[in-house]
C-alpha positions, 0 to 999 in steps of 0.5 A: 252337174257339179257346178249345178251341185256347187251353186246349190251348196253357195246358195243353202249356205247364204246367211239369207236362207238360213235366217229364212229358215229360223224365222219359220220354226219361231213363227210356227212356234210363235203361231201355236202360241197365239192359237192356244191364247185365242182357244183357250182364253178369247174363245171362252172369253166370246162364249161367256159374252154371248151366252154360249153354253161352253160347247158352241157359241149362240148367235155366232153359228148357223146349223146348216142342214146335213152338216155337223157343224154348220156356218161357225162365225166363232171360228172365223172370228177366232182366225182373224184375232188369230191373224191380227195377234200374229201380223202386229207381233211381226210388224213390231219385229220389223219395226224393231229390226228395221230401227236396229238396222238404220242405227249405223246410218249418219244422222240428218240435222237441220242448220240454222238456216234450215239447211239439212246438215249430214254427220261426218266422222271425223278424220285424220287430217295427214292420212284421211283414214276415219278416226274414233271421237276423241282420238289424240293420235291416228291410229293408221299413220301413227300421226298426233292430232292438233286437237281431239277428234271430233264428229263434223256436220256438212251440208247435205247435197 
């Protein structure tokens, strides 16, 4: 019971479930948003166009007997501008994330003979240990460089 305990502990304490959770709220948040912009400002914006008289919308809803509302085409429209709002604004966030993510990975070039090229870190030539750009001396074994640092290319596998 208490390593069950314990795996529940690790797991609610992952970066992972707690990221998950922020992500709700701001998109619940973020949801409430775009339904007061699609209620409050297209909907209107709908009725003005179509001549509906500011209670219903004419032409977007069908009165169905022995109902009060009746097929509301307006709503459902609504729903998909409230869809299509929320899933761009998620795909920009990802996409944002997703460029923020690859930003640390080496970069592919191209040779002169088309041959794709990989960006190398340059490294100390006595300890092998990546050095910054630049660098004179080697931070990790202390060693001074014949010539500053400098990124290089190698050919890609």
């Amino acid at each position: 019971m208490k390593n069950l305990v314990s795996e529940f502990k690790e797991f609610i304490n992952r970066g992972n479930v707690i990221d998950m959770a922020v992500g709700i709220i701001i998109g619940a948040a973020f949801t409430a948003i775009v339904t007061s912009l699609t209620d409050n400002i297209i909907n209107p914006f709908i009725k003005l166009i179509t001549g509906g008289n500011g209670t219903d919308v004419a032409g977007l809803t069908i009165p169905v007997p022995g109902t009060e509302n009746g097929i509301d085409f307006g709503a459902f429209i609504s729903a998909i501008i409230n869809f299509l709002i929320v899933a761009w604004v998620v795909f920009l966030m990802v996409k944002a994330f997703n460029k923020m993510k690859d930003g640390g990975k080496k970069h592919i070039k191209r040779g002169k003979n088309g041959e794709e090229l990989i960006e190398q870190a340059p490294t100390c030539p006595f300890c092998l240990e990546e050095i910054n750009v630049g660098a004179t001396r080697c931070p990790h074994c202390t060693a001074e460089l014949p010539s500053p640092a400098e990124v290089t290319y190698k050919p890609a596998e």
